[in-house]
N, C-alpha and C positions, 0 to 999 in steps of 0.2 A: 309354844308355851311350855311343852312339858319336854326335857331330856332324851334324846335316844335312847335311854338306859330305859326313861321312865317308860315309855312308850314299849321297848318290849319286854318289860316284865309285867305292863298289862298285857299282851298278846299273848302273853306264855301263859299267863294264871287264865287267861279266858282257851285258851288251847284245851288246857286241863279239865275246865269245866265240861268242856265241848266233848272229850275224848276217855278222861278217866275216872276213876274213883275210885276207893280205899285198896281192891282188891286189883287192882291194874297200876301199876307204878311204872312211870313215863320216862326216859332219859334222857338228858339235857340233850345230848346228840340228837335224837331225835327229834325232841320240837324245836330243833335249832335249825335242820335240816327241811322241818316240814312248814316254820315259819319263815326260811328262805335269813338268817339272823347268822352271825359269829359266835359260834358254838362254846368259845373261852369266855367271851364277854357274858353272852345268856347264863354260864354258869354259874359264875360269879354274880349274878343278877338273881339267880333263883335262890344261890346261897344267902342271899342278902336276906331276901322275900322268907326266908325258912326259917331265920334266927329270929325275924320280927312276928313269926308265926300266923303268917299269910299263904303260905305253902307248907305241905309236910313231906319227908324224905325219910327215905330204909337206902342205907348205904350196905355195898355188897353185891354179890351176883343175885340178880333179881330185885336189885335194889332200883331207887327212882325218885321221880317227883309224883303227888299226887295230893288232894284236896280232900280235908277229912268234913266234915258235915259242919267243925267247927270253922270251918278256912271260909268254907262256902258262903256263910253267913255273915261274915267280916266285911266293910264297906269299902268301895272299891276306892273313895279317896287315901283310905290306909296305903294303899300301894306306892301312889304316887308319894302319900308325907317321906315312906319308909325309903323311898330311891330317891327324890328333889329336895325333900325338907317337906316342913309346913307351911314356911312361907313363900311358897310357888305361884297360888292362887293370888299373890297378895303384889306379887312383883306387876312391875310399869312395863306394858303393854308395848310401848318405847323399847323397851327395855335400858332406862335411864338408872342411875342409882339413885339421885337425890327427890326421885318423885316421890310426894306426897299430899295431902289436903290442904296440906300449910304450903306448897311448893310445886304445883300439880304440873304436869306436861299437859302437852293439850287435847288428850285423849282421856286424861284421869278419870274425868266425870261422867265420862260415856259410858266409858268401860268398867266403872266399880259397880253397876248392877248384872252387866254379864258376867264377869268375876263372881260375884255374890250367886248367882246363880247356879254357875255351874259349878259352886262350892255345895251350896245345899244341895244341889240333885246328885253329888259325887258322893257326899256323905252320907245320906239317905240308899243310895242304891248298892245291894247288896252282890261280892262278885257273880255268885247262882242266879241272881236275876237280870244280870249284866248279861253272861254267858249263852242264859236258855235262847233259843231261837238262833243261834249260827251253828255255822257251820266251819271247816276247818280252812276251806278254801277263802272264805269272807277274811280268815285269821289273817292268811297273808302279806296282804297290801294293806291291810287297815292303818289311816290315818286318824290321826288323834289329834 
């Protein structure tokens, strides 16, 4: 459903949650290396995450990634809108183009209440409350 792209720049911002805060700034290298990820790619992913101000960064020596109180509280579907679009949650299951209610594939009806759902619980769930309870090793292999 969701992009390799999307996928780790959720890993990365729950990395952050897991490992840093205002006064620890994290570098791409690093959680590139410690989420086992392509270190160019996650860049340009975090860079992405930072302009849509889901992430924050201090460039320079001692510079980094890291999660200000304001990032922490931001809903973790932001991530995904901000790397897939919005309408990610909305695409055919299929993965058909012309599905819709008027034109359904044959999974449309099943699948627009889990869609719906894991819209609300994505939009509702904060990254800080996504993150609490892992650990860095969990960040890893995590499947989305």
């Amino acid at each position: 459903m969701f992009s390799k792209a999307c996928k780790y720049g959720i890993r990365a911002v729950l990395f952050l949650v897991v490992n840093g805060d205002e006064n620890s700034r994290i570098s791409p290298e690093t959680i590139a290396e410690t989420l086992e990820v392509p270190r160019h790619f996650l860049a340009k992913i975090l860079q992405q995450l930072s302009k849509n101000g889901l992430v924050s960064s201090v460039k320079g020596p001692g510079g980094g990634f890291f999660l200000s109180p304001e990032n922490r509280q931001q809903h973790v579907s932001e991530i995904i809108y901000a790397i897939d679009g919005r309408d990610v949650l909305n695409a055919c299951v299929l993965g058909l183009e012309r599905c819709s209610s008027k034109s359904p594939c044959p999974l449309h009806f099943q699948a627009f209440s889990y869609r719906e759902g894991l819209r609300l619980q994505l939009e509702n769930q904060t990254i800080d409350g996504l993150g609490r309870g892992l650990n860095s090793n969990q960040l890893k292999n995590i499947e989305l």
